[in-house]
C-alpha atoms as a printed R data frame, in Angstrom:
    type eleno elety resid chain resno       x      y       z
1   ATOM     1    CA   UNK     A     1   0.000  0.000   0.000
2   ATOM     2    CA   UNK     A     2   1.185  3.434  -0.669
3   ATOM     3    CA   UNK     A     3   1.850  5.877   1.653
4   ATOM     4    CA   UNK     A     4  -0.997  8.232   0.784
5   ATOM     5    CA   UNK     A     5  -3.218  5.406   0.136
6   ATOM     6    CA   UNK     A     6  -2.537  4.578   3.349
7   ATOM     7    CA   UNK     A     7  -3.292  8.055   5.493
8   ATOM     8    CA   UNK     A     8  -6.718  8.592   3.421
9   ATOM     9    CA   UNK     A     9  -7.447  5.562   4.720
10  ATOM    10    CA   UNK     A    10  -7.920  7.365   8.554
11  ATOM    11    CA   UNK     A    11 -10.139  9.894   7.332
12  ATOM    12    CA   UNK     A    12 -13.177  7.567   5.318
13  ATOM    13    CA   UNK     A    13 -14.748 10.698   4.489
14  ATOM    14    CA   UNK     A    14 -17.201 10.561   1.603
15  ATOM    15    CA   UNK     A    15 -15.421 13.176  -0.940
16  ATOM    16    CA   UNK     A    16 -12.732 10.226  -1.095
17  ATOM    17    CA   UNK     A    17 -14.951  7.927  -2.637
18  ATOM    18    CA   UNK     A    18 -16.477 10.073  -5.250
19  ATOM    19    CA   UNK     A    19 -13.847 10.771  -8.372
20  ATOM    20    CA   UNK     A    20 -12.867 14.304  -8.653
21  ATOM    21    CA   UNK     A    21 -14.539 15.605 -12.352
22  ATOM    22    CA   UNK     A    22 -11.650 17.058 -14.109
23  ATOM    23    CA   UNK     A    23 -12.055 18.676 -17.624
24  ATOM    24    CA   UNK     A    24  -8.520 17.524 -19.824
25  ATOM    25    CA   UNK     A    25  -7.847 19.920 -22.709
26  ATOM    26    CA   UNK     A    26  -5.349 18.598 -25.080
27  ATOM    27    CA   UNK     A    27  -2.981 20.447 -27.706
28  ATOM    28    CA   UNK     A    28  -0.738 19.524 -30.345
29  ATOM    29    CA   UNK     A    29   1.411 22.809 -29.767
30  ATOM    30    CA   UNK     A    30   1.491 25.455 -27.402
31  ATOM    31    CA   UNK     A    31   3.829 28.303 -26.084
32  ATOM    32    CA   UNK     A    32   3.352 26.599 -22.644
33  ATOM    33    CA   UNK     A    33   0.708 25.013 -20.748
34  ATOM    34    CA   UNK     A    34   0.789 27.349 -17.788
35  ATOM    35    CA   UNK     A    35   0.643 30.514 -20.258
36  ATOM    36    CA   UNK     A    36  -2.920 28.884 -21.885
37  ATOM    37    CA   UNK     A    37  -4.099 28.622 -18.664
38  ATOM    38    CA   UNK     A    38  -2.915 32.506 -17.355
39  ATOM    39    CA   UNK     A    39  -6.230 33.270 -19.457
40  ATOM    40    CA   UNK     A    40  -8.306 30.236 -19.206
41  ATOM    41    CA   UNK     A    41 -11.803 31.009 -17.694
42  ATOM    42    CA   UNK     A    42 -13.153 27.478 -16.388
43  ATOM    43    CA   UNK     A    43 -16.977 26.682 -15.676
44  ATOM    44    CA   UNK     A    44 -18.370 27.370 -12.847
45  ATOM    45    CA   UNK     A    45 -18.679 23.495 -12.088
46  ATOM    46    CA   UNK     A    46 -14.889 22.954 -12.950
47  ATOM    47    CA   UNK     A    47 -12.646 22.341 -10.242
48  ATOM    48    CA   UNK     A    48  -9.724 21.317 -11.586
49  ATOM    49    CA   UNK     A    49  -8.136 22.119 -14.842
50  ATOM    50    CA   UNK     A    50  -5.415 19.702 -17.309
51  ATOM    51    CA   UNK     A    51  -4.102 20.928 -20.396
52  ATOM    52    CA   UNK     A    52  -1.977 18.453 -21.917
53  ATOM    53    CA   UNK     A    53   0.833 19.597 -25.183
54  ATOM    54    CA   UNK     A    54   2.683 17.532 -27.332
55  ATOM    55    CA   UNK     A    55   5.426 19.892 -27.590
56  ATOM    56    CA   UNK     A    56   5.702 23.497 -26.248
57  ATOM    57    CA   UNK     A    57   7.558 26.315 -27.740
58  ATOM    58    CA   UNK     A    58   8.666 28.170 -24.921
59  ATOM    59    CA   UNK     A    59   8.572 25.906 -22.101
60  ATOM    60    CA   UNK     A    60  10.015 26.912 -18.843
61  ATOM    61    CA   UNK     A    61  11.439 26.051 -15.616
62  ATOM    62    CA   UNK     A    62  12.228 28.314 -12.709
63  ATOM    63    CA   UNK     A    63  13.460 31.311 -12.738
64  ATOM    64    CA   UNK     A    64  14.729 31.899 -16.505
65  ATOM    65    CA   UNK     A    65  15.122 28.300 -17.037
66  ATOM    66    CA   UNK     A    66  14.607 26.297 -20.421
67  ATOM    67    CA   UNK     A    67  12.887 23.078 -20.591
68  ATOM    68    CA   UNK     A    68  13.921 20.700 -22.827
69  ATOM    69    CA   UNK     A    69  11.556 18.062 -24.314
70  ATOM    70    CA   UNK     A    70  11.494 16.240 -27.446
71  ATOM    71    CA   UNK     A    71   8.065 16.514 -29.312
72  ATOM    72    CA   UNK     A    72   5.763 13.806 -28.412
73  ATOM    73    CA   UNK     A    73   7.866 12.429 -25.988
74  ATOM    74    CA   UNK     A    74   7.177 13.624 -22.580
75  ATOM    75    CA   UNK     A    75   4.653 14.458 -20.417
76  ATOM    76    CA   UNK     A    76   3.916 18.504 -20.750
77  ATOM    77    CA   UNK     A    77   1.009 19.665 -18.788
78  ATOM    78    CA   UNK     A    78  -0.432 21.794 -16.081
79  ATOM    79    CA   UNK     A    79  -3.374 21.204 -13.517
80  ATOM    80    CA   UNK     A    80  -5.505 24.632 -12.729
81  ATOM    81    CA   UNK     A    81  -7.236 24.092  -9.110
82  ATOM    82    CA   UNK     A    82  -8.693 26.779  -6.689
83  ATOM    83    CA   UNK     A    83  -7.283 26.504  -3.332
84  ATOM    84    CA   UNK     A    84  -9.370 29.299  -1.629
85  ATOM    85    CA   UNK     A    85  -9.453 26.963   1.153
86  ATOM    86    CA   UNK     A    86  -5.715 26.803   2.149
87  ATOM    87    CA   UNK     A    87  -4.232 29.816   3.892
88  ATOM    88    CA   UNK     A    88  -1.665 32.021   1.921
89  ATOM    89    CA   UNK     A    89   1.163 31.403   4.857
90  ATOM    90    CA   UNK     A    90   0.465 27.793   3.811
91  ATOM    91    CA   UNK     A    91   0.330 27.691  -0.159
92  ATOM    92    CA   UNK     A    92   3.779 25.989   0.185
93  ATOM    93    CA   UNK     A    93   2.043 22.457   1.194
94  ATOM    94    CA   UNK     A    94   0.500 23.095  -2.533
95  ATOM    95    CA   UNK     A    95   4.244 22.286  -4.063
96  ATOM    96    CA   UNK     A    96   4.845 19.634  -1.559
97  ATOM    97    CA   UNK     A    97   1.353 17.645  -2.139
98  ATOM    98    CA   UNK     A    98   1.902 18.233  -6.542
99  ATOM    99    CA   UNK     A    99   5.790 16.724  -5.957
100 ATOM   100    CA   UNK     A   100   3.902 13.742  -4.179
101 ATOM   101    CA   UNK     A   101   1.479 13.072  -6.802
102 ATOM   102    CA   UNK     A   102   4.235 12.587  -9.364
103 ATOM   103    CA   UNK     A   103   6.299 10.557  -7.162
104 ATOM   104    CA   UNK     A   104   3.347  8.308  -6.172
105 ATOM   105    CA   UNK     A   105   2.670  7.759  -9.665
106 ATOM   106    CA   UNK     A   106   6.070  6.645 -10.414
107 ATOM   107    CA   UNK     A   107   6.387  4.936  -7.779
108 ATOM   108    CA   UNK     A   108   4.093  2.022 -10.116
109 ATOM   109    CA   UNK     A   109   7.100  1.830 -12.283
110 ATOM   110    CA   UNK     A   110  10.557  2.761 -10.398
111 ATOM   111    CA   UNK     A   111  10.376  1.084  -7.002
112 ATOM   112    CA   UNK     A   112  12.955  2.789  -5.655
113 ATOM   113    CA   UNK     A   113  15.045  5.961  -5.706
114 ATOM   114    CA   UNK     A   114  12.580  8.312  -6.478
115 ATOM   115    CA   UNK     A   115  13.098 10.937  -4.144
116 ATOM   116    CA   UNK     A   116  11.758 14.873  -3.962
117 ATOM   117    CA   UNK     A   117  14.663 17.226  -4.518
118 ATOM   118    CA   UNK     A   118  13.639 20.709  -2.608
119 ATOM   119    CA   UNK     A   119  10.993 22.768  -3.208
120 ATOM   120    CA   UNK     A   120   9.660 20.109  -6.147
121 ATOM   121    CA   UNK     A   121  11.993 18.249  -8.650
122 ATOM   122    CA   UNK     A   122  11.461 14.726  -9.011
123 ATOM   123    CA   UNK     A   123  15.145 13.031  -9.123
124 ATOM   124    CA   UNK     A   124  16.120  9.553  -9.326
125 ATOM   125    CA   UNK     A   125  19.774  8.953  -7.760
126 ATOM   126    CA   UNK     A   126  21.118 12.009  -8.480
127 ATOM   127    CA   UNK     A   127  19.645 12.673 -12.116
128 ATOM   128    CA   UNK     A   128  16.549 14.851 -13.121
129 ATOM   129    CA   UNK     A   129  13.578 13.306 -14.111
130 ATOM   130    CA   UNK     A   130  10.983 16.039 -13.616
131 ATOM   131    CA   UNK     A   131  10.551 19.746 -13.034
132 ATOM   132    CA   UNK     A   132   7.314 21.923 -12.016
133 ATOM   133    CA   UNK     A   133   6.826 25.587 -12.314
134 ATOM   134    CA   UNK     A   134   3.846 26.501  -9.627
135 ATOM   135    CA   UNK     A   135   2.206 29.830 -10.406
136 ATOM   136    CA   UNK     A   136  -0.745 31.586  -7.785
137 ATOM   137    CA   UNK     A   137  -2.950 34.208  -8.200
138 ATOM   138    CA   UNK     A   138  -4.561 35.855  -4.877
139 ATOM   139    CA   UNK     A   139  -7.913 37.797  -4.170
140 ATOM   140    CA   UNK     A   140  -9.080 39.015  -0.849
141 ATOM   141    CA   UNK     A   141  -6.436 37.179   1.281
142 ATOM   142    CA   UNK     A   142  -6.958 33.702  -0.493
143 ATOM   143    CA   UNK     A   143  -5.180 31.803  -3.070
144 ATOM   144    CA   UNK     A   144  -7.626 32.323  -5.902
145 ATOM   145    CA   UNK     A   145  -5.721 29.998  -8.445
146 ATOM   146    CA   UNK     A   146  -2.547 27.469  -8.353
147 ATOM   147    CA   UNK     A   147  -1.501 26.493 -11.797
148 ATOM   148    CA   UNK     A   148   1.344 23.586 -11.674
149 ATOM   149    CA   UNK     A   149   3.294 23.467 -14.761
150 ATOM   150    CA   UNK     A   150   5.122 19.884 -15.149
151 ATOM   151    CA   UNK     A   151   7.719 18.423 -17.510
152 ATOM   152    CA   UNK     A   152   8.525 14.449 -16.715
153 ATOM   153    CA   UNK     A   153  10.993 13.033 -18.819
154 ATOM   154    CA   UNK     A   154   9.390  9.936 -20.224
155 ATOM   155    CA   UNK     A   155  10.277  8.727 -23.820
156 ATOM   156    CA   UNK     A   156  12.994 10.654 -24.657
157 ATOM   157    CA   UNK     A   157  16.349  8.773 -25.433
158 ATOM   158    CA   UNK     A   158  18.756 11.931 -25.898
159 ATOM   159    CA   UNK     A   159  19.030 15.194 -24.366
160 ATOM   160    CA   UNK     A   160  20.917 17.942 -26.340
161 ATOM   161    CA   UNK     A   161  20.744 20.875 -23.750
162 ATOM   162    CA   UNK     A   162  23.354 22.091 -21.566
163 ATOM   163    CA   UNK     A   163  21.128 20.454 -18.299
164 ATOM   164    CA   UNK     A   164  23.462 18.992 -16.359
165 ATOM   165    CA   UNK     A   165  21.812 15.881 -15.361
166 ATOM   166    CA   UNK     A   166  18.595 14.863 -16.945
167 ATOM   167    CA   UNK     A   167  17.055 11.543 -17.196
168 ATOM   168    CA   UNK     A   168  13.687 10.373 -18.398
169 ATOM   169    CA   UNK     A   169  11.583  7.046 -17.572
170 ATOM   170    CA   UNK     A   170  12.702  4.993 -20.713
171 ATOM   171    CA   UNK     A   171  16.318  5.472 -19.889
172 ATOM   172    CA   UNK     A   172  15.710  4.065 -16.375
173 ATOM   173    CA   UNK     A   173  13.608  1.203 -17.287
174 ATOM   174    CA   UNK     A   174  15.141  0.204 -20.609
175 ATOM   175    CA   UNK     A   175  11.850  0.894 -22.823
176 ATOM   176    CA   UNK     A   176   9.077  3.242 -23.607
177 ATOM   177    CA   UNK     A   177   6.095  3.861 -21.118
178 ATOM   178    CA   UNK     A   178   2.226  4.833 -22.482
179 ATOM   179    CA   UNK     A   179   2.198  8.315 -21.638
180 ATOM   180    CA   UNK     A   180  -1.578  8.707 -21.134
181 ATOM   181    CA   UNK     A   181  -1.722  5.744 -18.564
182 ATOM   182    CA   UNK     A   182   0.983  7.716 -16.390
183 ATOM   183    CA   UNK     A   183  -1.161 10.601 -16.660
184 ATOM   184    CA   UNK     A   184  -3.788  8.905 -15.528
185 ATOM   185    CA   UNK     A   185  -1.832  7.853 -12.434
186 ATOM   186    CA   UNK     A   186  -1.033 11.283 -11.901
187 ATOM   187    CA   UNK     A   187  -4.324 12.942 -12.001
188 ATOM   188    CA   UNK     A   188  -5.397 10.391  -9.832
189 ATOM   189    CA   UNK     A   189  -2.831 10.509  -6.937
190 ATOM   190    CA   UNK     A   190  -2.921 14.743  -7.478
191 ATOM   191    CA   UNK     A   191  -6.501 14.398  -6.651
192 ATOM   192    CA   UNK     A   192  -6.447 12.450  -4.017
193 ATOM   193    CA   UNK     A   193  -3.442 14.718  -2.047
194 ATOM   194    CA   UNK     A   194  -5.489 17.824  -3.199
195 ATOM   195    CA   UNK     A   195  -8.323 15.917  -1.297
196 ATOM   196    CA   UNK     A   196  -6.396 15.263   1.323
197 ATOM   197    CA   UNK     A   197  -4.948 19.291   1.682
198 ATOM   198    CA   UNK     A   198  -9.234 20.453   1.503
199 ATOM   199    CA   UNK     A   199  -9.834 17.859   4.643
200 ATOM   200    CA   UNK     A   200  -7.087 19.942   6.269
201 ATOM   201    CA   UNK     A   201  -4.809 17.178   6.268
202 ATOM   202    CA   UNK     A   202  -1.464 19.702   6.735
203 ATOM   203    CA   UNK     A   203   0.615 17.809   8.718
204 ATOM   204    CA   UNK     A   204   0.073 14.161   6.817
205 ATOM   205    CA   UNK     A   205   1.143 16.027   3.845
206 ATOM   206    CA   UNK     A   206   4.250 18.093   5.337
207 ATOM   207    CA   UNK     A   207   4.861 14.606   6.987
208 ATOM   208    CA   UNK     A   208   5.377 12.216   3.156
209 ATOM   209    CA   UNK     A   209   7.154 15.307   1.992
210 ATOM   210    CA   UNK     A   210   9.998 15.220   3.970
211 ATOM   211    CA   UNK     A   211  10.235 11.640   4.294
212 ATOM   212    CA   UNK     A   212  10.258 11.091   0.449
213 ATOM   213    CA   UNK     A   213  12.657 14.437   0.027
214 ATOM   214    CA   UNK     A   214  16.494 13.676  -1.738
215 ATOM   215    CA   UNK     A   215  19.483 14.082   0.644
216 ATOM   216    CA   UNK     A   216  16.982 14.172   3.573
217 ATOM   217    CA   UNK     A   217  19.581 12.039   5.871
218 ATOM   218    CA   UNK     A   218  23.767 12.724   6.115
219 ATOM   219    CA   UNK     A   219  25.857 16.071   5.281
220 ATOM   220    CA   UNK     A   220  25.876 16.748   1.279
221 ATOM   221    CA   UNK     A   221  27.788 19.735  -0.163
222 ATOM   222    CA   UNK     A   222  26.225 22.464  -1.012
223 ATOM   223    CA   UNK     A   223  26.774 26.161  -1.894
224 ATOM   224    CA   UNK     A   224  25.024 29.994  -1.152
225 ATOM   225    CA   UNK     A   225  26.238 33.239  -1.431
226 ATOM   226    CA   UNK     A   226  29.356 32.817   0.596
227 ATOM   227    CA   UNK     A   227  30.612 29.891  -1.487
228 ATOM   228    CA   UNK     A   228  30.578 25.797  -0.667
229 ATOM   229    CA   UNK     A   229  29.961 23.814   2.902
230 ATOM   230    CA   UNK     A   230  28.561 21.057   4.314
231 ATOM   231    CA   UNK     A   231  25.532 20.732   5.449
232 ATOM   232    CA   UNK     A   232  22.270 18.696   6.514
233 ATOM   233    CA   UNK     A   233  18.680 18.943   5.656
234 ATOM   234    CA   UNK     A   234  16.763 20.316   9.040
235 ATOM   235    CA   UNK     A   235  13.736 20.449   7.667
236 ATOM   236    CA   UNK     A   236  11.602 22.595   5.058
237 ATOM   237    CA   UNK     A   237   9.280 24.974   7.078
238 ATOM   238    CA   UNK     A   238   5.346 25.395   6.226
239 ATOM   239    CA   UNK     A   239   6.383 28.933   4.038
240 ATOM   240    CA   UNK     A   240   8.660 26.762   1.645
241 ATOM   241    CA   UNK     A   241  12.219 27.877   3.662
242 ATOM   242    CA   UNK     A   242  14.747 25.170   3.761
243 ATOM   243    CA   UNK     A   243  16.669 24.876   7.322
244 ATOM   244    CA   UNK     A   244  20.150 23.179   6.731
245 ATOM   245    CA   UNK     A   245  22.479 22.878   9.528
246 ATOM   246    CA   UNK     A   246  26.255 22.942   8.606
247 ATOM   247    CA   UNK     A   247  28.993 21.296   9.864
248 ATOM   248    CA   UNK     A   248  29.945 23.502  12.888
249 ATOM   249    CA   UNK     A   249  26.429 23.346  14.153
250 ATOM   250    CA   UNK     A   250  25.278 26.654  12.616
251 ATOM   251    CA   UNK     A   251  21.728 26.492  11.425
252 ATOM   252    CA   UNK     A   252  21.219 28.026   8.033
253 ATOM   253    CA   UNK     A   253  17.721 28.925   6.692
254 ATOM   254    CA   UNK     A   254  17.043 29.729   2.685
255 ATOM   255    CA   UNK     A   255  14.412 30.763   0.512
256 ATOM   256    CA   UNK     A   256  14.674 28.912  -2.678
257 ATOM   257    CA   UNK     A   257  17.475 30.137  -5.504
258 ATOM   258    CA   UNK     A   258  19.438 31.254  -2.481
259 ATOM   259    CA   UNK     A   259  21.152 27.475  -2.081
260 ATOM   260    CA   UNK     A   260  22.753 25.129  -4.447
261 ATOM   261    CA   UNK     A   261  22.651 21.536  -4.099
262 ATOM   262    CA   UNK     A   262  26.277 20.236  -5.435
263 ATOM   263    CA   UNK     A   263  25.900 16.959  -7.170
């Protein structure tokens, strides 16, 4: 049983049983997913959003970031939901419960070494497999609208970008993977962990994150503003900050883009 099979288990609450509707939109091309959705207006009775590309044209990662995807290869979406019910100091357990849902959904085809790599890549060992871009719009002191933006490696053989360590789902298992089933999975596990954050379920969520996160156990090298140390993972606090302590004791605290994992 997985692990978030197992804590919705405790709650038994109706909304579990009863399939999220989600309305999937699907495009052979797009600038990027998250951009269609910057203007989508959904129906009243729509709660959550997909829109699914073959290939985008200016796909991004964080920051000024590229993201590099073959056409027809990889999974390229974004899931639209409206979170009014999760409070703004808190919209960070909205990144922690999307990184879940990919790793539960992977977790049917990798067993192991699948791990979250702070705030929300998906690595396996020490290689990239998938990146998310989360976007919110707020109105009247609520989170209005949370758009996650995804790219997961999954067909693609060869990677021609200067990303330093990539990796996709066919390189790991040694042949292709149906795309739409693993989106299936995905939707699915997204649902339930978005179920799971509207039942108030906070700390259950906080909880899989940082047992599933990469490097959570041991001193790793990593590097901020004042060059390289050593240091290990305290924990990642409710407003996204990660708390390292280094190797004299010192305890370090970051917002993200302010640290460097060295791998």
């Amino acid at each position: 049983m997985k692990i978030i099979d197992a804590v919705l288990g405790f709650f038994k609450p109706t909304a579990v049983e009863k399939e999220r509707e989600v309305k999937v939109v699907r495009l052979d091309s797009v600038d990027s997913t998250n951009a269609y959705l910057r203007t989508y207006t959904p129906a009243e009775d729509e709660p959550m959003t997909v829109v699914v590309a073959d290939y985008q044209t200016a796909g991004k990662g964080q920051g000024t970031n590229t993201w590099e995807s073959e056409a027809g290869k990889n999974l390229l979406f974004s899931v639209l939901v409206h979170p009014t019910m999760l409070p703004i100091r808190s919209q960070f357990l909205l990144s922690e419960a999307g990184a879940l849902a990919l790793k539960e959904a992977l977790a049917d085809y990798v067993k192991e070494d699948i791990r979250l790599k702070w705030p929300n890549d998906i690595y396996w060992k020490d290689k990239k497999l998938s990146g998310t871009l989360i976007e919110t719009k707020l109105a009247a002191g609520r989170i209005k609208d949370c758009v996650f933006g995804v790219g997961l490696n999954v067909n693609q053989e060869t990677f021609h970008s200067d990303a330093p360590n990539p990796v996709s789902l066919c390189q790991i298992l040694g042949h292709e993977v149906d795309k739409e089933e693993l989106l299936k999975k995905i939707i699915k596990k997204f649902s339930e962990l978005y179920r799971l954050l509207e039942m108030g379920g906070y700390n259950d969520i906080s909880a899989m994150y940082h047992e599933a996160l990469y490097r959570r156990g041991g001193f790793y090298k990593f590097r901020d503003a004042d060059g390289e140390f050593e240091g290990a993972i305290v924990e990642v606090e409710d407003d996204g900050h990660l708390i390292l302590r280094d190797s004299k004791g010192m305890i370090r605290e970051y917002q993200f883009k302010e640290v460097e994992f060295i791998i």
